[in-house]
C-alpha positions in Angstrom: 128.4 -115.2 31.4 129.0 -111.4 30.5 126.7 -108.5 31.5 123.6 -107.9 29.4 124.9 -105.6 26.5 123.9 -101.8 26.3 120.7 -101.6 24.7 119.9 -100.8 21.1 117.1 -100.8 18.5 117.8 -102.3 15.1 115.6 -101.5 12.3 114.2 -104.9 10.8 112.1 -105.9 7.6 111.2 -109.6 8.1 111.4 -111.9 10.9 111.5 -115.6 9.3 111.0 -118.7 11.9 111.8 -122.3 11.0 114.5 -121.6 8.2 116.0 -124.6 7.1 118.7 -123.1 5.0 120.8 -120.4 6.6 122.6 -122.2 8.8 123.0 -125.9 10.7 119.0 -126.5 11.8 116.1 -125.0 12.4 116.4 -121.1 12.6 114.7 -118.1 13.4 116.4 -115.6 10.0 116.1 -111.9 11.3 116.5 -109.3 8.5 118.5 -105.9 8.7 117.9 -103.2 6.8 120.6 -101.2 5.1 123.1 -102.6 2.8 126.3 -100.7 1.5 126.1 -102.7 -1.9 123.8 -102.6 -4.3 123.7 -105.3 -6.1 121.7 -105.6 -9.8 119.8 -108.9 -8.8 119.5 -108.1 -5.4 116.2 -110.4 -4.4 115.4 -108.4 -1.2 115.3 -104.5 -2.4 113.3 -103.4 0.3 115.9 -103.8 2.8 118.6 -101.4 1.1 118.3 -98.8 3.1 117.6 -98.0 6.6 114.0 -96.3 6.3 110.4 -97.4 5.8 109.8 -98.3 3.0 106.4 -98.1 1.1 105.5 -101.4 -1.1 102.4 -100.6 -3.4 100.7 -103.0 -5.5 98.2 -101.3 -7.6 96.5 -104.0 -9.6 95.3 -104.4 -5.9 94.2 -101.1 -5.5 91.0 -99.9 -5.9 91.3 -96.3 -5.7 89.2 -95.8 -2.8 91.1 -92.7 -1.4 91.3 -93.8 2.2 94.9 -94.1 2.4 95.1 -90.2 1.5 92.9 -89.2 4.4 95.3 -90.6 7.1 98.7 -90.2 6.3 100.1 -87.7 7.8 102.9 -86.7 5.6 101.1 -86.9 2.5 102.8 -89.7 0.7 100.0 -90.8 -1.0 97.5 -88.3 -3.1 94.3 -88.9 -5.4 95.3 -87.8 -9.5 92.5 -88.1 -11.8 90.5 -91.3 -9.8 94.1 -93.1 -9.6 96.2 -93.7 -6.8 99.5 -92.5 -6.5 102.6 -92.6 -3.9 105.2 -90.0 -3.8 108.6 -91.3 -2.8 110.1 -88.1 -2.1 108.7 -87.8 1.1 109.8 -89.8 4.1 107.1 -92.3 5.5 107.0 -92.1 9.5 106.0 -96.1 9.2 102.8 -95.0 11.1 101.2 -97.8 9.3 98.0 -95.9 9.1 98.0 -96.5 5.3 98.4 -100.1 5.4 95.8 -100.5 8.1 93.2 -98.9 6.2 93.9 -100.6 3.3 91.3 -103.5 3.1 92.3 -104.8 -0.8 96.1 -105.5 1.0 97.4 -103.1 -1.6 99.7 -101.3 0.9 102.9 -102.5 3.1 104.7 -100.7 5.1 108.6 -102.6 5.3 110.5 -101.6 8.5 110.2 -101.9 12.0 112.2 -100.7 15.0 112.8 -103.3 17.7 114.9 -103.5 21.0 117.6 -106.3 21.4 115.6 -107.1 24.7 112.6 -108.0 22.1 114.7 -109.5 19.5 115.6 -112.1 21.5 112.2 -112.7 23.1 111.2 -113.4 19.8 114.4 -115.5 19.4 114.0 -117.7 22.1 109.9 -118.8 21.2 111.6 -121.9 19.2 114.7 -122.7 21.2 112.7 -126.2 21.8 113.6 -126.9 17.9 117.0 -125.6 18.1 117.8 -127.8 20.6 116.2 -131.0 18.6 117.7 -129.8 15.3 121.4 -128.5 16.1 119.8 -125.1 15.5 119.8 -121.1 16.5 119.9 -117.6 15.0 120.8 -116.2 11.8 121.1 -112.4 11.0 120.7 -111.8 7.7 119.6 -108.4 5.8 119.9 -106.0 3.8 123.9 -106.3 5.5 123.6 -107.4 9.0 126.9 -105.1 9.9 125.5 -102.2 8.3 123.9 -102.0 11.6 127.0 -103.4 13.7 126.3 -102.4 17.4 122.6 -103.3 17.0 123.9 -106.8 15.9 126.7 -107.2 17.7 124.5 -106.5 21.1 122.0 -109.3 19.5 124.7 -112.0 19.0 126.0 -111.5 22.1 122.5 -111.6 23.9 122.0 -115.1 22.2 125.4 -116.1 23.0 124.8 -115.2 26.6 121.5 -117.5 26.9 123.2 -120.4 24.8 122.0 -120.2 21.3 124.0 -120.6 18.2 124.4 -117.6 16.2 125.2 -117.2 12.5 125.1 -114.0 10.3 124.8 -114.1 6.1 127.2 -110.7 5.4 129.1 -109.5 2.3 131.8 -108.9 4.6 131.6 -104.8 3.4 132.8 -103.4 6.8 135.5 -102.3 9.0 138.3 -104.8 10.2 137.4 -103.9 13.3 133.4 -104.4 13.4 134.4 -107.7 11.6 136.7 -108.7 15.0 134.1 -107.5 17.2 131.3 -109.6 15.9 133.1 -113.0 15.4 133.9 -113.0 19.2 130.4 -114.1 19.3 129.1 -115.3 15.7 129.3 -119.3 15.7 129.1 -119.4 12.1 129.1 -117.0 8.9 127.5 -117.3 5.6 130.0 -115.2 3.7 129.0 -114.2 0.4 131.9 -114.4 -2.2 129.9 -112.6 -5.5 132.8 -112.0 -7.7 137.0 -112.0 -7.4 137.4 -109.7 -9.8 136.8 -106.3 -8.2 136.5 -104.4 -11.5 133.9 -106.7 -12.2 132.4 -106.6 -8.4 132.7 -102.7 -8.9 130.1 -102.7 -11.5 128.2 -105.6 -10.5 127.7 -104.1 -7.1 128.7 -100.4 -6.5 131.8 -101.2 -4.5 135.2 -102.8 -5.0 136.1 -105.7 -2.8 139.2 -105.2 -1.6 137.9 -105.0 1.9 135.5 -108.0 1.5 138.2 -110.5 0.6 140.6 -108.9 3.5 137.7 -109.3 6.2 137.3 -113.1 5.0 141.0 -113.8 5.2 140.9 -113.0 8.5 138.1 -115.2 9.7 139.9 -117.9 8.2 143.3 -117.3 8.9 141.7 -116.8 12.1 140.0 -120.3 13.1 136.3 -118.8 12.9 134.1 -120.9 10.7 133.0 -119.6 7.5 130.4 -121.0 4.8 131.2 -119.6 1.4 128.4 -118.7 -0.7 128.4 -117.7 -4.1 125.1 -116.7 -6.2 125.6 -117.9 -9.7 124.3 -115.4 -12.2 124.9 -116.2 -15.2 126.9 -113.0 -17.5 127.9 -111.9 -13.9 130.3 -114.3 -12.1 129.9 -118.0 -14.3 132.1 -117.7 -16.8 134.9 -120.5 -16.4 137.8 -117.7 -15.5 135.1 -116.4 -13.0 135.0 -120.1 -10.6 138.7 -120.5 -11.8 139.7 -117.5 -10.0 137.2 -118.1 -7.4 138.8 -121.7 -6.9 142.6 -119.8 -6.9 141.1 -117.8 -3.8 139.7 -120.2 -1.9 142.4 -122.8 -2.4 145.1 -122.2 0.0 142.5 -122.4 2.8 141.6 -125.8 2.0 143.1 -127.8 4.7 141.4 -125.2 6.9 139.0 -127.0 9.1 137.1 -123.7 9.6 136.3 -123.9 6.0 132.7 -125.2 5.7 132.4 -125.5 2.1 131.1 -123.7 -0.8 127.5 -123.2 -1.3 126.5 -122.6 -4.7 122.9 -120.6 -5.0 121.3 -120.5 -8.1 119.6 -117.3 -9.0 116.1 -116.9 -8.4 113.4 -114.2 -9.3 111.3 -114.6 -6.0 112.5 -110.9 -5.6 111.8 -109.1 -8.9 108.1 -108.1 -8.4 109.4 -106.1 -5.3 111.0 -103.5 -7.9 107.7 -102.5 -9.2 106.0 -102.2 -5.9 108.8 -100.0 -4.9 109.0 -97.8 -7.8 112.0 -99.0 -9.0 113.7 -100.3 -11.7 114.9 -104.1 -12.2 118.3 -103.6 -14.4 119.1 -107.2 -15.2 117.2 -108.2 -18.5 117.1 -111.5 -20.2 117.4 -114.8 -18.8 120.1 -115.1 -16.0 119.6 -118.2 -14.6 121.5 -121.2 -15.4 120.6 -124.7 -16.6 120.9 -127.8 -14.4 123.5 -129.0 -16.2 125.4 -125.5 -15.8 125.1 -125.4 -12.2 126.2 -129.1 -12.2 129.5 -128.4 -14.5 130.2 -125.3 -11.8 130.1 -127.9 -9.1 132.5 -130.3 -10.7 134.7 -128.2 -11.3 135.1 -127.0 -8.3 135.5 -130.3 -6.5 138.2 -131.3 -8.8 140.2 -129.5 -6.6 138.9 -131.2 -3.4 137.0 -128.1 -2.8 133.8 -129.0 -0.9 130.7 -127.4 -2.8 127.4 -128.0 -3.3 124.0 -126.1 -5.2 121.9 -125.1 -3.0 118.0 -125.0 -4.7 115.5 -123.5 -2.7 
């Protein structure tokens, strides 16, 4: 076994126990924040960036005025009876707002942890990984937008025998990318479009640097999961999975290759927007019809391609 890594916080907005879909088993799904993309349908907004974030549901709100007495930086004022939060000014994540709160109107997203803590946490269920063929999945946000954080958490797990998996978009150095894998059993690598005009609009960056990061894992023997979220208007189109399929195809008789997993978009994330202030830019219906997700899938594995949707 190797020395306990260097300590490190890493700034987390959920902590999910007994997932069942983010890997083999039973997992405990621990969510970064910060994420280099920004993706239009992104379903988890309040993890974008590395700072407390203020969630605010006013039908919930009474407009009591209690949360304006104790915060200390003065995020939230009284105007004319009504309630109101000013997002130019950094919440501290005191939580004294949120505490007070007694209509659950307020939530404070964010929370600093050690890696010591982390895996404390962690190791509460290793009883079901052991039953199910399970572990510990970093997620986010982007799990390697904080990479030593992670990296010291894998390698904790590692060092106590649990199996570790991480869901990235693969935006990151070469170099964090072969520092993690030395201790990442498994990732969930999102593929969201080949194109990278396309991914440059759909998600603020171009994916040159995704697609060279997953040729490595592969062309490196460390397993990989594809996932692709199907939007449709973003990445369905039959010229989308076509070049998608051209990608993926010469790492076929890679036994590394886990599959495909096809995840059909969702709007468990789009109330989120309002509660953060901010705007939802996809309009109109994106999802896709059973029948769509079905004619994805089979077209796929007509090229021996192992894929299946994935429904929540």
């Amino acid at each position: 076994m190797e020395n306990k890594p260097l300590e490190k916080k890493a700034k987390i907005f959920n902590i999910q126990k007994y997932n069942v879909y983010d890997g083999p088993g039973v997992r405990t799904l621990i969510f970064f924040q910060g994420c280099p993309l920004r993706c239009k349908w992104c379903s988890n907004p309040e993890g974008l960036e590395k700072k407390y974030k203020i969630m605010y549901k006013s039908n919930n709100c009474i407009n009591c005025g209690a949360c304006v007495e104790v915060c200390p930086m003065g995020i939230h004022s009284m105007s004319l009876g009504t309630h109101t939060v000013d997002r130019t000014k950094n919440c501290i994540g005191c939580k004294k707002c949120e505490t007070i709160c007694l209509q659950d109107a307020l939530k404070i997203v964010g929370k600093e942890y050690t890696i010591a803590e982390l895996v404390k946490i962690v190791e509460e269920d290793r009883m079901f990984y052991e039953m199910s063929g399970g572990g510990v999945t970093l997620g986010g946000g982007e799990v390697l937008a904080q990479a030593e954080a992670s990296t010291n958490l894998l390698k904790a797990c590692k060092n106590i025998g649990i199996n570790t998996a991480i869901e990235t978009c693969g935006y990151t150095s070469l170099e964090v990318i072969k520092n993690v894998a030395k201790y990442t059993d498994l990732f969930l690598f999102d593929l969201k479009q080949i194109d990278s005009e396309k991914h440059l609009y759909w998600t603020g960056v171009r994916n040159d640097i995704i697609l060279e990061n997953l040729k490595f894992l592969l062309e490196n023997g460390f397993n990989v999961s594809i996932r692709v979220p199907l939007i449709k208007g973003v990445n369905t189109e039959t010229s989308d999975i076509e070049n998608l399929i051209k990608f993926l195809l010469p790492y076929k008789p890679y036994k590394n290759l886990k599959g495909i997993d096809l995840l059909p978009y969702h709007k468990m994330g789009v109330n989120k927007y309002t509660q953060l202030g901010m705007n939802y830019e996809i309009q109109g219906e994106i999802r896709l019809s059973d029948y769509e997700l079905e004619e994805i899938e089979d077209l796929i594995k007509k090229y021996e391609l192992d894929a299946k949707v994935i429904r929540h």
